[in-house]
N, C-alpha and C positions, 0 to 999 in steps of 0.2 A: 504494500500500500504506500501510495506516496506521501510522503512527511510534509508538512503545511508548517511553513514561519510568515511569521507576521511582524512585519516591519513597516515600525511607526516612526516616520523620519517624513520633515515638512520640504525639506530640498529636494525638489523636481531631478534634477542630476545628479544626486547620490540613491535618489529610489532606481533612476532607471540603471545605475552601474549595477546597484545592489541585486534587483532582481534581474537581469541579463546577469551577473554570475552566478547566482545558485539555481535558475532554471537552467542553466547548461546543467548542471549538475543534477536535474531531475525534481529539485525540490518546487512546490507549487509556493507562490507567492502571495500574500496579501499586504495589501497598503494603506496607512492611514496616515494622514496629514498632519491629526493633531493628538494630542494626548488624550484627551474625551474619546476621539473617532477610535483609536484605538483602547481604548477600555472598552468600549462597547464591540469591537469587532474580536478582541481575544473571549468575551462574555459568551457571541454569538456562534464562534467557530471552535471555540478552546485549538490551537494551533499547537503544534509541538515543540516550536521554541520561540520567544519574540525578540525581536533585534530592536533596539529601542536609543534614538538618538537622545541626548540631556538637553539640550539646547532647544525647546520647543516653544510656542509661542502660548501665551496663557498660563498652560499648565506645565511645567517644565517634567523632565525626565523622572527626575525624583521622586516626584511627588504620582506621577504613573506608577514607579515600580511597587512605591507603596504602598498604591491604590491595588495594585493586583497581587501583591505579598499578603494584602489583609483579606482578600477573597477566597473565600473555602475552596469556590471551585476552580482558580486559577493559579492561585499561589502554589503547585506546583510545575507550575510550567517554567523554565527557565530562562532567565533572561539574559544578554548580552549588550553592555552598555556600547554603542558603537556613536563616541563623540572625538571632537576637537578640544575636549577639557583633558590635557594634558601637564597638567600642573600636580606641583607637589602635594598630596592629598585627591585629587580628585578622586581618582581611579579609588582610593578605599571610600570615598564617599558615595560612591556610584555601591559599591557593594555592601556598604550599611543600611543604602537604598533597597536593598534585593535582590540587586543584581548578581549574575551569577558568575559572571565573565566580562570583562572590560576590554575592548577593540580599540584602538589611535586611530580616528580619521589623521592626515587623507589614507581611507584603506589600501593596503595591495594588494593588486587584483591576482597577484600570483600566489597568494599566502591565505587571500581571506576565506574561502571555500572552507581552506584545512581547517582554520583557526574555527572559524563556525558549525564546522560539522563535531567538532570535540566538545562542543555542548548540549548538543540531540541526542535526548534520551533514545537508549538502546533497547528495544524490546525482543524476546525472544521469538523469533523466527523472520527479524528484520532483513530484509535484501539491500546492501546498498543499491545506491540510487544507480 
């Protein structure tokens, strides 16, 4: 079965880098703009992992993850903070948030597949993509 991530990032050109490299990879994509659009679209599909930018407009990243952290029925899906907060501290503030995995924009498109797929949960009689 194929694996669903759901990637909540409000930049037009890092959605489209993001989802053109894990649909090469098989994985089916969902996209939400804003922090809300995406609570409500992990609510609606429960995805198998969410990629989740910090830097969002209104509702910032953080405050997502731990809007979905405190969701009986989402807070186990995992999440990967995938921002340009690259400062001393962020990265543990992004996983105090919830997160489960922390990403440096700008991503590489050579590396980010690997990096991303080491947080999708593995179920038993899983086929890679």
């Amino acid at each position: 079965m194929k694996k669903t991530i759901l990637l909540i990032e409000d930049n037009p050109q890092n959605r489209y880098l993001v989802q053109f490299l894990l649909e090469t990879r098989g994985y089916e994509i969902l996209q939400a703009e804003t922090g809300p659009q995406g609570l409500k679209m992990a609510a609606n599909h429960r995805p198998d992992l969410i990629l989740l930018d910090i830097q969002l407009p209104g509702m910032d990243g953080h405050a997502v993850a731990h809007a979905l952290k405190s969701d009986p029925l989402l807070k186990s899906i995992p999440i990967v903070a995938v921002t340009s907060y690259a400062m001393v501290g962020d990265r543990e503030k992004c996983l105090a948030a919830g997160a489960e995995g922390y990403i440096e924009k700008p991503i590489d498109p050579e590396s980010f597949g690997d990096e991303v797929e080491r947080f999708l949960p593995v179920a038993k009689g899983d086929v890679a993509p």
